[in-house]
KOLGU-4560 file (N, C-alpha, C; in nm, 3 decimals, padded with zeros to 5 digits):
<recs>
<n_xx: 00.085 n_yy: -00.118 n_zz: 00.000 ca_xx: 00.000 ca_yy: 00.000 ca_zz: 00.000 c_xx: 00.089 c_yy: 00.124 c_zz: 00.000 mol: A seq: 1 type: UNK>
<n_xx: 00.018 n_yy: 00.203 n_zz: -00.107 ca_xx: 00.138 ca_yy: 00.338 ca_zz: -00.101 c_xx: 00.027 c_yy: 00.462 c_zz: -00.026 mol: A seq: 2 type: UNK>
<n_xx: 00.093 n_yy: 00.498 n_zz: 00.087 ca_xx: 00.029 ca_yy: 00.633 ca_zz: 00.167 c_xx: 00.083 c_yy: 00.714 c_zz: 00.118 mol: A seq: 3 type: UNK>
<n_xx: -00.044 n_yy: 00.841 n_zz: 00.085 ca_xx: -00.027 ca_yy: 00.959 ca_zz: 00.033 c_xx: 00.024 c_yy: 01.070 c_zz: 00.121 mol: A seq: 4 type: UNK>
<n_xx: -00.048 n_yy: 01.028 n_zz: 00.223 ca_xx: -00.028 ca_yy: 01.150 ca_zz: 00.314 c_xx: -00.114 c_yy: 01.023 c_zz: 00.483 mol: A seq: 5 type: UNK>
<n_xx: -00.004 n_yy: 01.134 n_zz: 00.580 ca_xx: -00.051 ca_yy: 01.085 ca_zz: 00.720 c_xx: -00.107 c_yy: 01.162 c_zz: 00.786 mol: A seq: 6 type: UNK>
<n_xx: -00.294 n_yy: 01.177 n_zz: 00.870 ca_xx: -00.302 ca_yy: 01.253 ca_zz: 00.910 c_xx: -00.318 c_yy: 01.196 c_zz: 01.033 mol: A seq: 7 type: UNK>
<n_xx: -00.333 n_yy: 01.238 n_zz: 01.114 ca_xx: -00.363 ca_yy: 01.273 ca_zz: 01.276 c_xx: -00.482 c_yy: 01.372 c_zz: 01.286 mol: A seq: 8 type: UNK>
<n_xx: -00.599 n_yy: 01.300 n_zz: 01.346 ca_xx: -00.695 ca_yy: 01.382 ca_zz: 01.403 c_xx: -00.731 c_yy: 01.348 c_zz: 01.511 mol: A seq: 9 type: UNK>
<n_xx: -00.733 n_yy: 01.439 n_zz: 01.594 ca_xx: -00.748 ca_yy: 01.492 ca_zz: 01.730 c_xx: -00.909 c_yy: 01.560 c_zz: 01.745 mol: A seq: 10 type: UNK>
<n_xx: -00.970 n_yy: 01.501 n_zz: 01.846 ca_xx: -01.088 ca_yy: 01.622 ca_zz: 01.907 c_xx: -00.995 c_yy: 01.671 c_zz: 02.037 mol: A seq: 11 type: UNK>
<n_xx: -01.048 n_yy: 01.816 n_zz: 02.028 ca_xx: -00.971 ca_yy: 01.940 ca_zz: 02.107 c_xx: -01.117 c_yy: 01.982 c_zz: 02.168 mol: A seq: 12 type: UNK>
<n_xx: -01.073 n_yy: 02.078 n_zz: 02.256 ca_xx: -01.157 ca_yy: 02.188 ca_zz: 02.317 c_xx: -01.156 c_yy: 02.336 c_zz: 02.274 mol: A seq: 13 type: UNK>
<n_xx: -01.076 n_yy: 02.359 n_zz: 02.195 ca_xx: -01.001 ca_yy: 02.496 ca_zz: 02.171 c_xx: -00.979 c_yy: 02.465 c_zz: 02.020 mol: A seq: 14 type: UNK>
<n_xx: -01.010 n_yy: 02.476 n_zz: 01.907 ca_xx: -00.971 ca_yy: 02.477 ca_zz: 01.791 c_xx: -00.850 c_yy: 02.555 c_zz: 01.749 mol: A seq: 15 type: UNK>
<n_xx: -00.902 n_yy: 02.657 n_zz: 01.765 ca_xx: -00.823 ca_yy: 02.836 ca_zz: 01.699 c_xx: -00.720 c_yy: 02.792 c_zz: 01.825 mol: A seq: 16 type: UNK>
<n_xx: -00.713 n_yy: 02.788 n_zz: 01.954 ca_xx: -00.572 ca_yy: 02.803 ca_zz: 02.025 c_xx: -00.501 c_yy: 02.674 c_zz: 01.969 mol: A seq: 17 type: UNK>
<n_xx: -00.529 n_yy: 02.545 n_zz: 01.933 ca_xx: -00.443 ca_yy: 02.474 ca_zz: 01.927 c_xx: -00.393 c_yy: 02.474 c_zz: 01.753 mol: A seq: 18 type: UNK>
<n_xx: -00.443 n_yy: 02.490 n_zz: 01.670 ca_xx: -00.353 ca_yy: 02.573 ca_zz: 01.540 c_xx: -00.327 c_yy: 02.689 c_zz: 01.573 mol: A seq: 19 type: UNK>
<n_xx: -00.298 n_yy: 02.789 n_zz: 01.658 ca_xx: -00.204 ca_yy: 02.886 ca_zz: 01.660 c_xx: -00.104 c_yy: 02.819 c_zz: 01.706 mol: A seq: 20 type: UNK>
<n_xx: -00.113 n_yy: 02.697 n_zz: 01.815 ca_xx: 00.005 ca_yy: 02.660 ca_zz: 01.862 c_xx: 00.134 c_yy: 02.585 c_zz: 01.764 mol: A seq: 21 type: UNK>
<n_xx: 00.090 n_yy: 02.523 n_zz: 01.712 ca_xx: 00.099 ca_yy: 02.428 ca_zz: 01.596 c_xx: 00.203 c_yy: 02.492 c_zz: 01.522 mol: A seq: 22 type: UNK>
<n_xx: 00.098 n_yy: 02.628 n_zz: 01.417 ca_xx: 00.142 ca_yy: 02.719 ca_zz: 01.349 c_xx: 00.304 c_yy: 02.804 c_zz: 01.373 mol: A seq: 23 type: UNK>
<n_xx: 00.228 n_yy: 02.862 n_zz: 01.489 ca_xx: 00.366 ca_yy: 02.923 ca_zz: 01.546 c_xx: 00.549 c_yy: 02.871 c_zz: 01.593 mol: A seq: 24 type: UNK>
<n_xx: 00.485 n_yy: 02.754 n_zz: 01.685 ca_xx: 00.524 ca_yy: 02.664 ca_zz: 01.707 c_xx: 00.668 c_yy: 02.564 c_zz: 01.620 mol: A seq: 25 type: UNK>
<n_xx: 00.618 n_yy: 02.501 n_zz: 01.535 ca_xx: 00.626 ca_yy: 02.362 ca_zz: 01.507 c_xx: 00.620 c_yy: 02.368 c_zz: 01.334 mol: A seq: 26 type: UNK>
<n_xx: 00.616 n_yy: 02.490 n_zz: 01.258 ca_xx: 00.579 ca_yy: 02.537 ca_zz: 01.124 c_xx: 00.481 c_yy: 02.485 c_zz: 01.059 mol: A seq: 27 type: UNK>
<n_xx: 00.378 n_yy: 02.405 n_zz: 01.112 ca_xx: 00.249 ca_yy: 02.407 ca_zz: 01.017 c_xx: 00.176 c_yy: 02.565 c_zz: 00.979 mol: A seq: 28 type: UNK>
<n_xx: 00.092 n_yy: 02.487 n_zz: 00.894 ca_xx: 00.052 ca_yy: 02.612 ca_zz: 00.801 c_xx: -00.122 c_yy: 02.592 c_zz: 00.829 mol: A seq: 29 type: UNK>
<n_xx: -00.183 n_yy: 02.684 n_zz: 00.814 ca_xx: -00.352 ca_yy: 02.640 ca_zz: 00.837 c_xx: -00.413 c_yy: 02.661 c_zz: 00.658 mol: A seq: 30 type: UNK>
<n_xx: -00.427 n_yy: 02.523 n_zz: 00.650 ca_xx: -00.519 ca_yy: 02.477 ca_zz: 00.516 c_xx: -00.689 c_yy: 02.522 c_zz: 00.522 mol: A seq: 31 type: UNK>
<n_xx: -00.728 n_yy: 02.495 n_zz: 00.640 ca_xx: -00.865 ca_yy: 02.519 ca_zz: 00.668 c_xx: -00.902 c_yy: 02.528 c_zz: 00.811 mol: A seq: 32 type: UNK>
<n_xx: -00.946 n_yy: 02.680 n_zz: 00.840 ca_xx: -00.994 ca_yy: 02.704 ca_zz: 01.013 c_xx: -01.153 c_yy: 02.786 c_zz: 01.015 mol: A seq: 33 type: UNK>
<n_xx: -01.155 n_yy: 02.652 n_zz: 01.085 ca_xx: -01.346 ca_yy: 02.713 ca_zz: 01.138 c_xx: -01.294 c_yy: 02.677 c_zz: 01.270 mol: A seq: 34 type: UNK>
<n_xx: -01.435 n_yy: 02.745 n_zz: 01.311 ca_xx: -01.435 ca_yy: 02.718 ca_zz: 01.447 c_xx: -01.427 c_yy: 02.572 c_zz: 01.495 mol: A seq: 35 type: UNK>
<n_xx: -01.482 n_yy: 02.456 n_zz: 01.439 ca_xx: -01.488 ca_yy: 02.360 ca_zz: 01.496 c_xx: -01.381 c_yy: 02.239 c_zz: 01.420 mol: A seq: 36 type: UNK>
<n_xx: -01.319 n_yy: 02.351 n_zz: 01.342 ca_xx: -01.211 ca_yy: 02.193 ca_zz: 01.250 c_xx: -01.071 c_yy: 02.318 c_zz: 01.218 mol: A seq: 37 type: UNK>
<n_xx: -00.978 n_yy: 02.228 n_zz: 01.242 ca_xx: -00.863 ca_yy: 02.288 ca_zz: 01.146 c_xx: -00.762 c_yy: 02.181 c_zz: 01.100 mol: A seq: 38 type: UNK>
<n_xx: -00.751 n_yy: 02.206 n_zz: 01.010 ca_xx: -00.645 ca_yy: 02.124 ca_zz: 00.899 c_xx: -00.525 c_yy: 02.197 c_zz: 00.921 mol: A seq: 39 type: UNK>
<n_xx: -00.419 n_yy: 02.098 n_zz: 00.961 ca_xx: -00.250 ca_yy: 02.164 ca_zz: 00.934 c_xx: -00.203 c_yy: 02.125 c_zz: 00.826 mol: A seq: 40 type: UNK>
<n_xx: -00.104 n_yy: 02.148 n_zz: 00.739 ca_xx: -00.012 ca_yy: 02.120 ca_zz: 00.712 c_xx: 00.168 c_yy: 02.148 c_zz: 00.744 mol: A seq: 41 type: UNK>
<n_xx: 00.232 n_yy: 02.082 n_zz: 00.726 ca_xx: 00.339 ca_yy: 02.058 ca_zz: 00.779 c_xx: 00.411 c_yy: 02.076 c_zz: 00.616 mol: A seq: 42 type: UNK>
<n_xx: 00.546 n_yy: 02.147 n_zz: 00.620 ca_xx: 00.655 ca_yy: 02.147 ca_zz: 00.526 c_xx: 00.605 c_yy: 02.008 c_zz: 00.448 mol: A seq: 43 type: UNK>
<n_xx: 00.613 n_yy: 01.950 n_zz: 00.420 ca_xx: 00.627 ca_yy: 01.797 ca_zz: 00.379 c_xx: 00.473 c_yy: 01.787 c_zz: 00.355 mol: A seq: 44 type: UNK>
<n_xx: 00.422 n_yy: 01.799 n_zz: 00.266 ca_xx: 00.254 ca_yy: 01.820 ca_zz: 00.260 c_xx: 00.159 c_yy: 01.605 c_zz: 00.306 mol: A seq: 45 type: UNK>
<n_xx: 00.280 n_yy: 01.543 n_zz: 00.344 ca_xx: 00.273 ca_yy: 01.426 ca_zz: 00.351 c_xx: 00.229 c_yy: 01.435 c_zz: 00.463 mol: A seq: 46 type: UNK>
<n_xx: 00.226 n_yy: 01.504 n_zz: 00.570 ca_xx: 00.220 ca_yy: 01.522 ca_zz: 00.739 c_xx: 00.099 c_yy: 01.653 c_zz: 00.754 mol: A seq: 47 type: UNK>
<n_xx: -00.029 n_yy: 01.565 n_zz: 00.797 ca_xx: -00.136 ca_yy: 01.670 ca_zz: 00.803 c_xx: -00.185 c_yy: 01.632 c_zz: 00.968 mol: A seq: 48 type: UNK>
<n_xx: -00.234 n_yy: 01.763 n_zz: 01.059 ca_xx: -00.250 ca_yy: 01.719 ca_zz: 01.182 c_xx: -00.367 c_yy: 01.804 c_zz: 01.172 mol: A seq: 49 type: UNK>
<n_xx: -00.480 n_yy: 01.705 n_zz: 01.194 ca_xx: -00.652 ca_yy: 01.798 ca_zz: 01.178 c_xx: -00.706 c_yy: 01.790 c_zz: 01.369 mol: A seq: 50 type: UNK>
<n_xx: -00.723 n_yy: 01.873 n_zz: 01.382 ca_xx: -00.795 ca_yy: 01.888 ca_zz: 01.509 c_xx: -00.907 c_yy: 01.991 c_zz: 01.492 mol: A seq: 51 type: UNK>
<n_xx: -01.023 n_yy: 01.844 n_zz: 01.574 ca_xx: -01.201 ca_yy: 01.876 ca_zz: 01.548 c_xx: -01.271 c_yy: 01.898 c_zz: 01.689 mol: A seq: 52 type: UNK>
<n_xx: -01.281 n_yy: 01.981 n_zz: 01.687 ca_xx: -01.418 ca_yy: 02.033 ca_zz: 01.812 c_xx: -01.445 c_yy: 01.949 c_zz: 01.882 mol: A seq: 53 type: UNK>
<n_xx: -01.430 n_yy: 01.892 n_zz: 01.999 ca_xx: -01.520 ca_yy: 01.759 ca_zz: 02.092 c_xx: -01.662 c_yy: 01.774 c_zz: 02.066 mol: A seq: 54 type: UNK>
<n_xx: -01.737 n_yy: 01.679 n_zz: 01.983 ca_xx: -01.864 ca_yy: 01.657 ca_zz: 02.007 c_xx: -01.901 c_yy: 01.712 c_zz: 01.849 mol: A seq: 55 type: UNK>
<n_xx: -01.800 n_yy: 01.730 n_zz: 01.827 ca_xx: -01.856 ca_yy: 01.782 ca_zz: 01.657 c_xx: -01.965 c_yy: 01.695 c_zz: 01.591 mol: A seq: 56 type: UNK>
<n_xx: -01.886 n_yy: 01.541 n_zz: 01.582 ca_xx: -01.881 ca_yy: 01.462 ca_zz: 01.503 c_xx: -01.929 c_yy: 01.338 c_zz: 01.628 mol: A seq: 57 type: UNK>
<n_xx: -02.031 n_yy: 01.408 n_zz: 01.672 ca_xx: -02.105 ca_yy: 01.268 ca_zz: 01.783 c_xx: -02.044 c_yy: 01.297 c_zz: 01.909 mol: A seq: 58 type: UNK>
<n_xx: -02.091 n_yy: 01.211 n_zz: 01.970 ca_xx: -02.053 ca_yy: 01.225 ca_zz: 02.111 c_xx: -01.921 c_yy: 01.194 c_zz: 02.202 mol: A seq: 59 type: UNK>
<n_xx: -01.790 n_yy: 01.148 n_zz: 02.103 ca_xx: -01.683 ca_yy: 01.091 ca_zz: 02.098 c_xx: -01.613 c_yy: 01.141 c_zz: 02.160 mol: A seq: 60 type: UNK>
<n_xx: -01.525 n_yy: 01.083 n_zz: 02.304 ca_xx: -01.454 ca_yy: 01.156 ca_zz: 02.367 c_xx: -01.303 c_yy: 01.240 c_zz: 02.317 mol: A seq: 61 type: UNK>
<n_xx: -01.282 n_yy: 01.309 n_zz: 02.403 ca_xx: -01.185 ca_yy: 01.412 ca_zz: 02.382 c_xx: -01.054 c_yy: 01.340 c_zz: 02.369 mol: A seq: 62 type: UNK>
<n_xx: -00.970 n_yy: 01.399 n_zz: 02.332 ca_xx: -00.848 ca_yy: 01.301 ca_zz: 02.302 c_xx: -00.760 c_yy: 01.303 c_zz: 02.428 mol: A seq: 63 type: UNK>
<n_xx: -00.735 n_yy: 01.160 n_zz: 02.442 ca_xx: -00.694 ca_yy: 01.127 ca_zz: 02.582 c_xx: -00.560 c_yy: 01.009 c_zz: 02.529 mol: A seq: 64 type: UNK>
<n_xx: -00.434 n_yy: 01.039 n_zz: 02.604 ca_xx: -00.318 ca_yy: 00.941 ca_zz: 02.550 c_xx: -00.272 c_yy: 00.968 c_zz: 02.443 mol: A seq: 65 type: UNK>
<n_xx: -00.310 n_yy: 01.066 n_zz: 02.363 ca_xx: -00.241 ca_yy: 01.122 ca_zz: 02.269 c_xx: -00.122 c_yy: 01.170 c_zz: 02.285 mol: A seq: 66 type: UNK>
<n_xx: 00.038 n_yy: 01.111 n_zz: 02.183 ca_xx: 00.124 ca_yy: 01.166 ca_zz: 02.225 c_xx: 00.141 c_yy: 01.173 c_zz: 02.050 mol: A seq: 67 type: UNK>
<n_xx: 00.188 n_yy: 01.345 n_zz: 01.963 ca_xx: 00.247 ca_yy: 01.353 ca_zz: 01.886 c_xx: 00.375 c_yy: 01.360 c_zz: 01.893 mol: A seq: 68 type: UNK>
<n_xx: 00.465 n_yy: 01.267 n_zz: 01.813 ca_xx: 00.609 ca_yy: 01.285 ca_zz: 01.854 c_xx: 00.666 c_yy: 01.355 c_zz: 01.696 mol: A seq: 69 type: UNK>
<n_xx: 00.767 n_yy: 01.429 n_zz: 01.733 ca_xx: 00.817 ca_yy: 01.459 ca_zz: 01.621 c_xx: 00.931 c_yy: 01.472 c_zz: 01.604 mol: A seq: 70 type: UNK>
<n_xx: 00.991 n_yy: 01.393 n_zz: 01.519 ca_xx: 01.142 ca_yy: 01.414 ca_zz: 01.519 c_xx: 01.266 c_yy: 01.518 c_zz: 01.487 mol: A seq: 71 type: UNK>
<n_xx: 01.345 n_yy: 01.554 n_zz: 01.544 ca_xx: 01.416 ca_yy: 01.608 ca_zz: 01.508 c_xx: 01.558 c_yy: 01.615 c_zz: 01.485 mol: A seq: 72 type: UNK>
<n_xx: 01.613 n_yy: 01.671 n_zz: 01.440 ca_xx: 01.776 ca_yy: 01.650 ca_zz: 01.413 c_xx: 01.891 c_yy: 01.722 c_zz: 01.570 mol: A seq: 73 type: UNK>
<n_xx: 01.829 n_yy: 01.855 n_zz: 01.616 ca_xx: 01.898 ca_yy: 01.861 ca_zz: 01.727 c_xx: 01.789 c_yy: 01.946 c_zz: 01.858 mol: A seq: 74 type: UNK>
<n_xx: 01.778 n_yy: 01.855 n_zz: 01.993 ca_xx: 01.656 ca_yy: 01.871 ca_zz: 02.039 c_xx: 01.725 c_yy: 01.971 c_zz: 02.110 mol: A seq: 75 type: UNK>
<n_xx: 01.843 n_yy: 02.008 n_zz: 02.155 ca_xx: 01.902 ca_yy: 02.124 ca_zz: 02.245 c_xx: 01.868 c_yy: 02.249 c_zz: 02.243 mol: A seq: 76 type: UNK>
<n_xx: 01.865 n_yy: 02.245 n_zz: 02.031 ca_xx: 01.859 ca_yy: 02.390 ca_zz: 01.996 c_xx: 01.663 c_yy: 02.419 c_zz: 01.948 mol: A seq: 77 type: UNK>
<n_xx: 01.631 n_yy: 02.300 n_zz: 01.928 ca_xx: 01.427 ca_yy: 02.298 ca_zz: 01.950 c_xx: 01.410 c_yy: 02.353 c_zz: 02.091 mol: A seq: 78 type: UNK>
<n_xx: 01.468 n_yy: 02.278 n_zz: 02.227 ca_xx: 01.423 ca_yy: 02.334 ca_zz: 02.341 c_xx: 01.429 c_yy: 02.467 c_zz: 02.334 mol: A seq: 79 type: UNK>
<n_xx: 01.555 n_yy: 02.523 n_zz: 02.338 ca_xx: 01.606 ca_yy: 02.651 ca_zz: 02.340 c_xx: 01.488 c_yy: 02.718 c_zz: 02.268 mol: A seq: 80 type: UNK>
<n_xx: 01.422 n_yy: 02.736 n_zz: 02.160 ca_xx: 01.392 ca_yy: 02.794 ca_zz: 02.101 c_xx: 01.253 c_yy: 02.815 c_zz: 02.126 mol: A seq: 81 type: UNK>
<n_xx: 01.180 n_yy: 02.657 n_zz: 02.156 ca_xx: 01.094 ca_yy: 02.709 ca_zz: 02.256 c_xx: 01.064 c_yy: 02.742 c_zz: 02.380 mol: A seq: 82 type: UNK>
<n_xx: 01.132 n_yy: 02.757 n_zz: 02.442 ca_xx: 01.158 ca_yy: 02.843 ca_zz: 02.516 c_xx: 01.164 c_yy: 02.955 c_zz: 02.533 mol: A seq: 83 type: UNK>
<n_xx: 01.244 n_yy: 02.996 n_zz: 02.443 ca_xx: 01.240 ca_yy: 03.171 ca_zz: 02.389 c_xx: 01.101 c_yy: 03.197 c_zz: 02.340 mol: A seq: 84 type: UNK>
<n_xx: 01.031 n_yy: 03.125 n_zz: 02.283 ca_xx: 00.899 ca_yy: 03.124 ca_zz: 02.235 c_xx: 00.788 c_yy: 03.145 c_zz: 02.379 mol: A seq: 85 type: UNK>
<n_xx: 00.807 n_yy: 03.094 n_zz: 02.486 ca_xx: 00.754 ca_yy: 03.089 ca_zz: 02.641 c_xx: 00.712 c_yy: 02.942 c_zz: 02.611 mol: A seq: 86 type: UNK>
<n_xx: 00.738 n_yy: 02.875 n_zz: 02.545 ca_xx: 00.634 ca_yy: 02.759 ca_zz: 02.584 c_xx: 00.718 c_yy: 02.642 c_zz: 02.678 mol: A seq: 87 type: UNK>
<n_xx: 00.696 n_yy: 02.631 n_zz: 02.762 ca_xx: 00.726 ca_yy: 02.546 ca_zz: 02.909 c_xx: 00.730 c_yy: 02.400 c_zz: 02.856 mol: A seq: 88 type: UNK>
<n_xx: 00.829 n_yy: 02.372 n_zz: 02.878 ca_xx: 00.902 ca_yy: 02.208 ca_zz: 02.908 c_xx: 00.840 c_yy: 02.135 c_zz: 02.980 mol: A seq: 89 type: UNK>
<n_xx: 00.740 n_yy: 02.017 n_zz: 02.953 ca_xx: 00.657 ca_yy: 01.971 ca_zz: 03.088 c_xx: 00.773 c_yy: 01.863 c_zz: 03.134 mol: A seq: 90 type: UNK>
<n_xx: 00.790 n_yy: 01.751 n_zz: 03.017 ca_xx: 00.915 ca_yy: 01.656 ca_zz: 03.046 c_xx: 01.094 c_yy: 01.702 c_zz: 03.009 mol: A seq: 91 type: UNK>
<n_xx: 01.157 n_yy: 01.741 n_zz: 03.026 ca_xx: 01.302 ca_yy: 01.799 ca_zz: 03.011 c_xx: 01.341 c_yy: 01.660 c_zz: 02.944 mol: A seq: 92 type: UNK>
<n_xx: 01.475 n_yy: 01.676 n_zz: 02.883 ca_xx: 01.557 ca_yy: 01.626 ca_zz: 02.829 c_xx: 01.591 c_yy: 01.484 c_zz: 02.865 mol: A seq: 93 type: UNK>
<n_xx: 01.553 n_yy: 01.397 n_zz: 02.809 ca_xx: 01.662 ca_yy: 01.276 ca_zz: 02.926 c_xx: 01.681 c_yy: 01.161 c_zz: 02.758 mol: A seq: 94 type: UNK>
<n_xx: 01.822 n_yy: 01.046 n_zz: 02.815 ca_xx: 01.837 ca_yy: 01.012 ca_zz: 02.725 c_xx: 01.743 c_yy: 00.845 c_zz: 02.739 mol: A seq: 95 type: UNK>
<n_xx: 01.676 n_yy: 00.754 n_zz: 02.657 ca_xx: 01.642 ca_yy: 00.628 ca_zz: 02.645 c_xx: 01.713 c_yy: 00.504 c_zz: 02.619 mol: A seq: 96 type: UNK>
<n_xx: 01.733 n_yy: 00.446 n_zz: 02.713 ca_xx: 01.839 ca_yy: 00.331 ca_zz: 02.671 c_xx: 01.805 c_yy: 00.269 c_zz: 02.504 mol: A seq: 97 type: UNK>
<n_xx: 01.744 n_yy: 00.301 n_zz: 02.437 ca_xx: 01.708 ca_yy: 00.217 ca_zz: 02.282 c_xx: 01.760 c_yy: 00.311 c_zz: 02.179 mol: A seq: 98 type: UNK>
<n_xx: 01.867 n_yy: 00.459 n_zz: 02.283 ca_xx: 01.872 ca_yy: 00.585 ca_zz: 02.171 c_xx: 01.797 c_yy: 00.644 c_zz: 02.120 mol: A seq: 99 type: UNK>
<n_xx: 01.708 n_yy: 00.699 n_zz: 02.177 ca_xx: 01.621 ca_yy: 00.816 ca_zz: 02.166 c_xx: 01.668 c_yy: 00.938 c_zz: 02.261 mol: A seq: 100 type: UNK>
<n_xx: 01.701 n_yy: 01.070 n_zz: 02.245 ca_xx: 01.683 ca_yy: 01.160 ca_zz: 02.332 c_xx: 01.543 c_yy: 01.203 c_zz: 02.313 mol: A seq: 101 type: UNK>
<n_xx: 01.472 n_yy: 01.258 n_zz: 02.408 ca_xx: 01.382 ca_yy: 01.282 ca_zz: 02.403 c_xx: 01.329 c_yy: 01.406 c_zz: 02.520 mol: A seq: 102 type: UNK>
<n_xx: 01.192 n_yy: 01.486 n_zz: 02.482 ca_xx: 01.130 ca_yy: 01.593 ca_zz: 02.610 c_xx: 01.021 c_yy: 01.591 c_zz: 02.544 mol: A seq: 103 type: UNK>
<n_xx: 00.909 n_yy: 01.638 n_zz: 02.606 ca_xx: 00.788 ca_yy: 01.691 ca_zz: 02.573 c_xx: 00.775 c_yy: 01.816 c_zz: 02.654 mol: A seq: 104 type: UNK>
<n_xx: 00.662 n_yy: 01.872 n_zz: 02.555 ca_xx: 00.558 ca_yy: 01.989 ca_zz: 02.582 c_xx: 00.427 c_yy: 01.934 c_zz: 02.594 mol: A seq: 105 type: UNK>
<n_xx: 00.366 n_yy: 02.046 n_zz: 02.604 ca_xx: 00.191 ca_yy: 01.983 ca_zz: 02.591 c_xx: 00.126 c_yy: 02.136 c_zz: 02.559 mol: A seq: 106 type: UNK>
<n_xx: 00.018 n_yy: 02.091 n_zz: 02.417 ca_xx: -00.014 ca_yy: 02.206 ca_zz: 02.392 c_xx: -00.168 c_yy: 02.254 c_zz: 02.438 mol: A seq: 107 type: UNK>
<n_xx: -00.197 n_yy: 02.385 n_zz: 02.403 ca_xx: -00.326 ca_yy: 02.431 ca_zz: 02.457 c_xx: -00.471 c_yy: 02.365 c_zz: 02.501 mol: A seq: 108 type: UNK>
<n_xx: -00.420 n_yy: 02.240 n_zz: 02.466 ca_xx: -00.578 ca_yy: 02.102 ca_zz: 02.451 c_xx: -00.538 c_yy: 02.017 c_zz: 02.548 mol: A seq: 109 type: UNK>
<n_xx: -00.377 n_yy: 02.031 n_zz: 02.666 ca_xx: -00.368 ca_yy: 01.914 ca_zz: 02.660 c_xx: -00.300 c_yy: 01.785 c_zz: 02.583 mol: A seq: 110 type: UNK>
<n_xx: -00.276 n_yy: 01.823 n_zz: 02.475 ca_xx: -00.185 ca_yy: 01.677 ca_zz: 02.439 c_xx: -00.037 c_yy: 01.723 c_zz: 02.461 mol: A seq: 111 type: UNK>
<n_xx: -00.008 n_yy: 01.595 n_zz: 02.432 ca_xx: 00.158 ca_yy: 01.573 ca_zz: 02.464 c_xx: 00.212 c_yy: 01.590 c_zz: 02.310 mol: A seq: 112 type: UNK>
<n_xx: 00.317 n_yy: 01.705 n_zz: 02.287 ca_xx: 00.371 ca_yy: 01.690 ca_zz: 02.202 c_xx: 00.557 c_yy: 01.652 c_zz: 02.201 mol: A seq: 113 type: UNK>
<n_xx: 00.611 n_yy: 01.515 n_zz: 02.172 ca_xx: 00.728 ca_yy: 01.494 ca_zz: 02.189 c_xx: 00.818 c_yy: 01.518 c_zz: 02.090 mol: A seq: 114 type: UNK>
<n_xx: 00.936 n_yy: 01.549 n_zz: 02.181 ca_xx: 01.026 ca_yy: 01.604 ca_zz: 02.047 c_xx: 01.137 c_yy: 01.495 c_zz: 02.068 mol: A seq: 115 type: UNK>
<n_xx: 01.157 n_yy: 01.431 n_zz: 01.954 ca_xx: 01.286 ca_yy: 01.310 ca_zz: 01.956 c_xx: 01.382 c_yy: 01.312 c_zz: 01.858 mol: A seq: 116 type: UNK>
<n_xx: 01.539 n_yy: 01.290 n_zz: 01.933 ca_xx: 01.612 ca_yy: 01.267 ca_zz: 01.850 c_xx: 01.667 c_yy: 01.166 c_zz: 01.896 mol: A seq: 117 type: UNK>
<n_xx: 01.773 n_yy: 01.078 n_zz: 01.766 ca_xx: 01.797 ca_yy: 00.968 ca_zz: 01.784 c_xx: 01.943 c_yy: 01.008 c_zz: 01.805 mol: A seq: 118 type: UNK>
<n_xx: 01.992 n_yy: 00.928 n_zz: 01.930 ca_xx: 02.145 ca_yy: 00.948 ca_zz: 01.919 c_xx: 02.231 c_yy: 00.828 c_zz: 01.847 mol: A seq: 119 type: UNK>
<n_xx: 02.321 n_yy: 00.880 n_zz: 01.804 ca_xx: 02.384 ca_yy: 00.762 ca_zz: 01.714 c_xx: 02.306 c_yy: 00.711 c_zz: 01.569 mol: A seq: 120 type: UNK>
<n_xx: 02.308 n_yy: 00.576 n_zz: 01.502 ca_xx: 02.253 ca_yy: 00.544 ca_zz: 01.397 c_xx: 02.118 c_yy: 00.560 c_zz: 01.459 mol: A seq: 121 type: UNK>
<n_xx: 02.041 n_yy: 00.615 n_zz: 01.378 ca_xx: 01.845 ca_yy: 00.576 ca_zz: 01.394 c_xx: 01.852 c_yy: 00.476 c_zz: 01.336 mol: A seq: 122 type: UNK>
<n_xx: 01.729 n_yy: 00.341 n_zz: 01.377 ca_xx: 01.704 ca_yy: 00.257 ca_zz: 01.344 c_xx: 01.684 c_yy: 00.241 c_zz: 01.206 mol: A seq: 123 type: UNK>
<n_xx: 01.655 n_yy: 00.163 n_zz: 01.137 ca_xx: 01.605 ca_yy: 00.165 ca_zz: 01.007 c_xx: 01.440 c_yy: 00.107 c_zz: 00.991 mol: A seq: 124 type: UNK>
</recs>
C-alpha cells in the first residue's frame, strides 16, 4: 500500500488556540480554520495534523493518550527555542536506553507533544 499523506486527528476543546500553537510553534501552516475543525499542514505536505471540536462529530470523547512525537535532528537547539517562544518544558531532556533523546511539551488542549532525537545510527 502506497500512503499519500498521514493525518492525525485529534478532538480538542479549543480549535483556533491549538492551530495557533501548531502554526507558530512547530511550522504548520492552516489549510482550513473554522471554528470547529482545522487542517494543518506541515513542510512535507505528507504530514497533516486535523484537530475537530469535541462533540462535533457525535458524542466521541476528547483526546486522551495522545502523544504527537516529532522528530528532530537537534533537540538542544528545539528546546532553546521554545523556550524563547515561552512555551514550558513539561518533560526535560533525558536520554532512552534504545537511543532516543527525548522531552515533551503539551499544547493548549492538553496533548503531549514529543520532540525526539535519535542518538547515534536511527534505526532503520
Amino acid at each position: 500500500m502506497r500512503i499519500n499523506r498521514f493525518t492525525v486527528a485529534v478532538t480538542v476543546d479549543d480549535v483556533v488556540a491549538g492551530a495557533e500553537f501548531y502554526v507558530r510553534h512547530f511550522g504548520f501552516r492552516t489549510i482550513v480554520a473554522e471554528d470547529f475543525l482545522a487542517k494543518l499542514l506541515h513542510d512535507d505536505p505528507a504530514y497533516e495534523l486535523c484537530l475537530i471540536k469535541t462533540g462535533t462529530f457525535g458524542e466521541g470523547p476528547h483526546a486522551a493518550g495522545v502523544v504527537l512525537a516529532l522528530e528532530v535532528e537537534d533537540i538542544e537547539a528545539e528546546v532553546a527555542r521554545l523556550e524563547a517562544e515561552g512555551v514550558s518544558i513539561t518533560v526535560p531532556i533525558q536520554d532512552e536506553e534504545w537511543g532516543e533523546r527525548l522531552c515533551q511539551v503539551t499544547d493548549p488542549n492538553g496533548l503531549t507533544v514529543q520532540l525526539v532525537q535519535w542518538v547515534g545510527e536511527r534505526p532503520a
